[in-house]
C-alpha positions in Angstrom: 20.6 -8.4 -6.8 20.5 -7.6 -10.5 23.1 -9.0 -12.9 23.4 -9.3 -17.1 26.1 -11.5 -19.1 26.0 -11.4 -22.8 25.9 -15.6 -22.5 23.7 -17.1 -20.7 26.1 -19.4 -18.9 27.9 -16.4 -17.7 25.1 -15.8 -15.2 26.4 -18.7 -12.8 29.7 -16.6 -12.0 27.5 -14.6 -9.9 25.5 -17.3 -8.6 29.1 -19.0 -7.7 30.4 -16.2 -6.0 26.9 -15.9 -3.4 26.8 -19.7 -3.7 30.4 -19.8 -1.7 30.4 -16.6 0.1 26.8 -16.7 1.8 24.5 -19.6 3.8 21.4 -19.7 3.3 18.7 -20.6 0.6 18.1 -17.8 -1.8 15.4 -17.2 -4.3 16.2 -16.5 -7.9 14.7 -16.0 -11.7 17.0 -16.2 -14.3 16.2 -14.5 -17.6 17.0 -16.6 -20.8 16.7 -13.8 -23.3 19.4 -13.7 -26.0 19.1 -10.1 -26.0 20.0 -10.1 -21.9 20.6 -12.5 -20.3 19.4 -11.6 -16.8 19.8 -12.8 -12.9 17.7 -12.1 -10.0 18.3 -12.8 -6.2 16.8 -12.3 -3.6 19.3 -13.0 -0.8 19.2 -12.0 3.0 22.7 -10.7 3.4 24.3 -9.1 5.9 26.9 -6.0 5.1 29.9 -8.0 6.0 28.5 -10.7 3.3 27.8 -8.2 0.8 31.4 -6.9 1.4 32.9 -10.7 1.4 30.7 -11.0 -1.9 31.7 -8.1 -4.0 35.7 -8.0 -2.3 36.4 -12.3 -3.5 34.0 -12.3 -6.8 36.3 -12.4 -10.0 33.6 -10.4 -12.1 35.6 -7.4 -13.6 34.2 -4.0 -12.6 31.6 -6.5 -10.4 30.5 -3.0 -8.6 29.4 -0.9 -11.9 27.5 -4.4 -13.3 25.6 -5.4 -10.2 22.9 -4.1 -8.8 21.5 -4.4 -5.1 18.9 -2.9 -3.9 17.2 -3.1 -0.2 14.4 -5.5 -0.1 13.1 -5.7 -3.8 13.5 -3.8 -7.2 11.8 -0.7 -6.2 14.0 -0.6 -2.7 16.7 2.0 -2.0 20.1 1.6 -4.3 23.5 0.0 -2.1 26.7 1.5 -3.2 29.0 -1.2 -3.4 32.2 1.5 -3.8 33.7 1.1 -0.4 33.9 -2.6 -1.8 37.6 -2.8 -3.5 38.4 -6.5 -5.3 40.7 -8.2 -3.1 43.5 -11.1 -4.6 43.8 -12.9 -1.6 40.0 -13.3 -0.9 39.7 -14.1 -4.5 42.6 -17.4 -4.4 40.4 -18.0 -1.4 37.0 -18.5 -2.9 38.2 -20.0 -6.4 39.9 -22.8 -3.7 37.3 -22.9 -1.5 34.7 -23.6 -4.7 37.1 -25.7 -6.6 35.9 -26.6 -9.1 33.5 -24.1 -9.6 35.9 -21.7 -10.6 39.0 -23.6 -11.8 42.4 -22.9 -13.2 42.7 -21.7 -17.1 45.7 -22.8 -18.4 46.8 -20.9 -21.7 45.3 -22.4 -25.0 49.0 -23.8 -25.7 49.0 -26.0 -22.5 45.3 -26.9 -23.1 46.2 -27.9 -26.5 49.1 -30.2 -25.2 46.8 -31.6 -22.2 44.1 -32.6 -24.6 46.3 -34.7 -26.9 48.0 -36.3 -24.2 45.0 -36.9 -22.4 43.5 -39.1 -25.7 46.2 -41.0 -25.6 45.9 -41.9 -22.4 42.0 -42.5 -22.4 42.8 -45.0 -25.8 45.6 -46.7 -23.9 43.2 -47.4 -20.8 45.6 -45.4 -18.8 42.9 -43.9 -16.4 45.0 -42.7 -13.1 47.5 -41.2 -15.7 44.5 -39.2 -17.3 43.0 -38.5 -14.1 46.1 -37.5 -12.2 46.4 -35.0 -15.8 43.1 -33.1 -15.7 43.3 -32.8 -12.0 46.7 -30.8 -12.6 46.2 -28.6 -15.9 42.8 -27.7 -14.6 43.6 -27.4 -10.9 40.3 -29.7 -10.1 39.9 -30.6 -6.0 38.3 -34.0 -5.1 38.1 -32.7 -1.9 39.5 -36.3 -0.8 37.1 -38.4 -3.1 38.3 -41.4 -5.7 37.3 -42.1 -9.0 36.4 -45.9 -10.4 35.8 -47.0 -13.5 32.6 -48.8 -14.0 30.4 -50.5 -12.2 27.5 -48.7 -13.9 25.9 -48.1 -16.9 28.5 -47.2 -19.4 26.6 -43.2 -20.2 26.4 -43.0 -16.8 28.8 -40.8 -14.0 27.4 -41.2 -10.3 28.9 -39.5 -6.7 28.2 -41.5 -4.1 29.1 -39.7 -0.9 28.5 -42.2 1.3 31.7 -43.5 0.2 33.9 -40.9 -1.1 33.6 -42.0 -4.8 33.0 -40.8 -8.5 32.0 -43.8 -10.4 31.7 -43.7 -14.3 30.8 -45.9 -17.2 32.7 -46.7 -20.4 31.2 -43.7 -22.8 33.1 -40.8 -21.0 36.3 -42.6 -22.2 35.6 -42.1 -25.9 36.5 -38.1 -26.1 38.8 -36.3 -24.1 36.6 -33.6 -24.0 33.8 -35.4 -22.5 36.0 -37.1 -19.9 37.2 -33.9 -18.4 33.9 -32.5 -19.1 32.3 -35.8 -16.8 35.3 -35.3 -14.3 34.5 -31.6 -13.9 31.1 -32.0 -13.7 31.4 -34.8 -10.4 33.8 -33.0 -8.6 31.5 -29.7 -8.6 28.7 -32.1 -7.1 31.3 -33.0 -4.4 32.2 -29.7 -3.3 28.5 -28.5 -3.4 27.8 -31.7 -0.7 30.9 -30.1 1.0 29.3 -26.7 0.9 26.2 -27.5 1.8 26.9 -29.0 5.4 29.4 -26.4 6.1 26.2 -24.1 6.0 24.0 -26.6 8.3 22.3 -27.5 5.4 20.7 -24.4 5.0 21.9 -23.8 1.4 20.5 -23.8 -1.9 22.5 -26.8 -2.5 20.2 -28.9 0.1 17.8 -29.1 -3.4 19.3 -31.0 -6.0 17.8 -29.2 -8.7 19.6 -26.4 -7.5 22.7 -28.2 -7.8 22.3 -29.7 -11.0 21.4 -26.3 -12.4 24.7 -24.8 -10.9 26.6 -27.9 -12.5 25.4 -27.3 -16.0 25.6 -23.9 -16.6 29.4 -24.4 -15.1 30.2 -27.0 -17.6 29.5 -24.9 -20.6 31.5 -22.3 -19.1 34.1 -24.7 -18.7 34.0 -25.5 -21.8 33.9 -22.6 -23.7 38.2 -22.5 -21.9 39.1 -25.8 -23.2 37.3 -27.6 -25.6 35.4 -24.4 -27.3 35.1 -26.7 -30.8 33.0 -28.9 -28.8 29.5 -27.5 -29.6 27.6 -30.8 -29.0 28.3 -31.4 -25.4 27.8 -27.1 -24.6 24.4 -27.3 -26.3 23.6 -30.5 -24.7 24.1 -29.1 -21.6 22.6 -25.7 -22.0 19.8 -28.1 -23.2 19.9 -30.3 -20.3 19.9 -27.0 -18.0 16.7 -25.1 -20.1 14.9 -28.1 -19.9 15.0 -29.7 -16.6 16.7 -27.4 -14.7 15.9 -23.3 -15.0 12.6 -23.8 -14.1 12.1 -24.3 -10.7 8.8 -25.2 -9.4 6.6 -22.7 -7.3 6.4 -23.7 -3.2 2.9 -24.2 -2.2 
């Protein structure tokens, strides 16, 4: 498969889409070249998984902007025509990958949720904020909690062992970064989720792989709701360039 974005962050829609469609581990090289941004993946797919792929992936025009070709670049072209975007298998994969892909509210309501939500955060109000981003941004737990503290206060932990999202006082200081935090968890909890759905033969077994995944999500996220906030988006795009696009060669 052969995909370009114009931001590099845009990359991970496709990577989403196989991510929840498709078991298995898959290998990839991503392209970070501001003049085009570029995916590859190679991915053992069956036709019905190409079909689920291309049919519940919210990429516009997804079948004139990827490319797939049998066994590697210089392999025979697959027409994905017969393919047609379907709604329902779309609501399906957005909840199934939740949050992933997430809800975007219009800027008005996102406006509104922000203020209220630094209120809450200055009031110590944290189920009321909680219970807030959960809603406007349509965010699944998938059945876990979240506790305030108990660690380091710059620091946001899963635990699965227990069901929890545990995170230290710093998140609380900008609304932006206590969605942002929020988001960021609950995408680890549904990549566990995924991951043992698939037998544990996922890319999400390797937690490079999902902290790779995680990052380039958060800047996408946001870019919908807090697109002033250019310190956390490069911080993350940081975070991802160095420690995560890389992935070391299997000897």
């Amino acid at each position: 498969m052969y995909y370009e974005s114009k931001n590099l962050e845009d990359l991970q829609v496709l990577k989403n889409c196989l991510d929840y469609t498709a078991c298995r581990k898959n290998k990839e090289s991503i392209v970070d070249d501001p003049k085009k941004y570029r995916v590859h993946i190679w991915a053992n797919l069956t036709e019905s998984e190409l079909g689920s792929l291309v049919r519940s992936c919210p990429i516009k025009d997804l079948t004139k902007k990827l490319t797939v070709k049998e066994v590697d670049q210089k392999g025979d072209s697959v027409s994905l025509t017969e393919y047609a975007p379907s709604a329902s298998e779309q609501a399906s994969l957005m909840k199934k990958s939740s949050p992933a892909f997430y809800h975007q509210p219009s800027s008005q309501v996102v406006t509104s949720a922000l203020g209220k939500l630094g209120k809450l955060l200055k009031a110590s109000k944290l189920k009321e904020a909680e219970a807030l981003v959960l809603y406007v941004w349509g965010i699944d737990l998938h059945g876990y909690k979240l506790k305030f503290a108990g660690v380091d206060k710059d620091v946001a932990v899963t635990n699965h062992s227990d069901k929890t999202i545990t995170y230290g006082t710093d998140w609380l200081a900008d609304p932006c970064s206590y969605v942002r935090m929020l988001r960021h968890e609950a995408e680890h909890v549904v990549q566990y989720k995924r991951s043992k759905s698939c037998g544990s033969d996922h890319n999400y077994d390797d937690h490079k792989m999902r902290e790779r995944a995680a990052h380039l999500n958060d800047v996408r996220f946001m870019n919908s709701i807090c697109p002033g906030a250019s310190g956390i988006k490069l911080s993350c795009l940081e975070r991802f360039q160095t420690k995560y696009m890389n992935l070391p060669k299997k000897k």
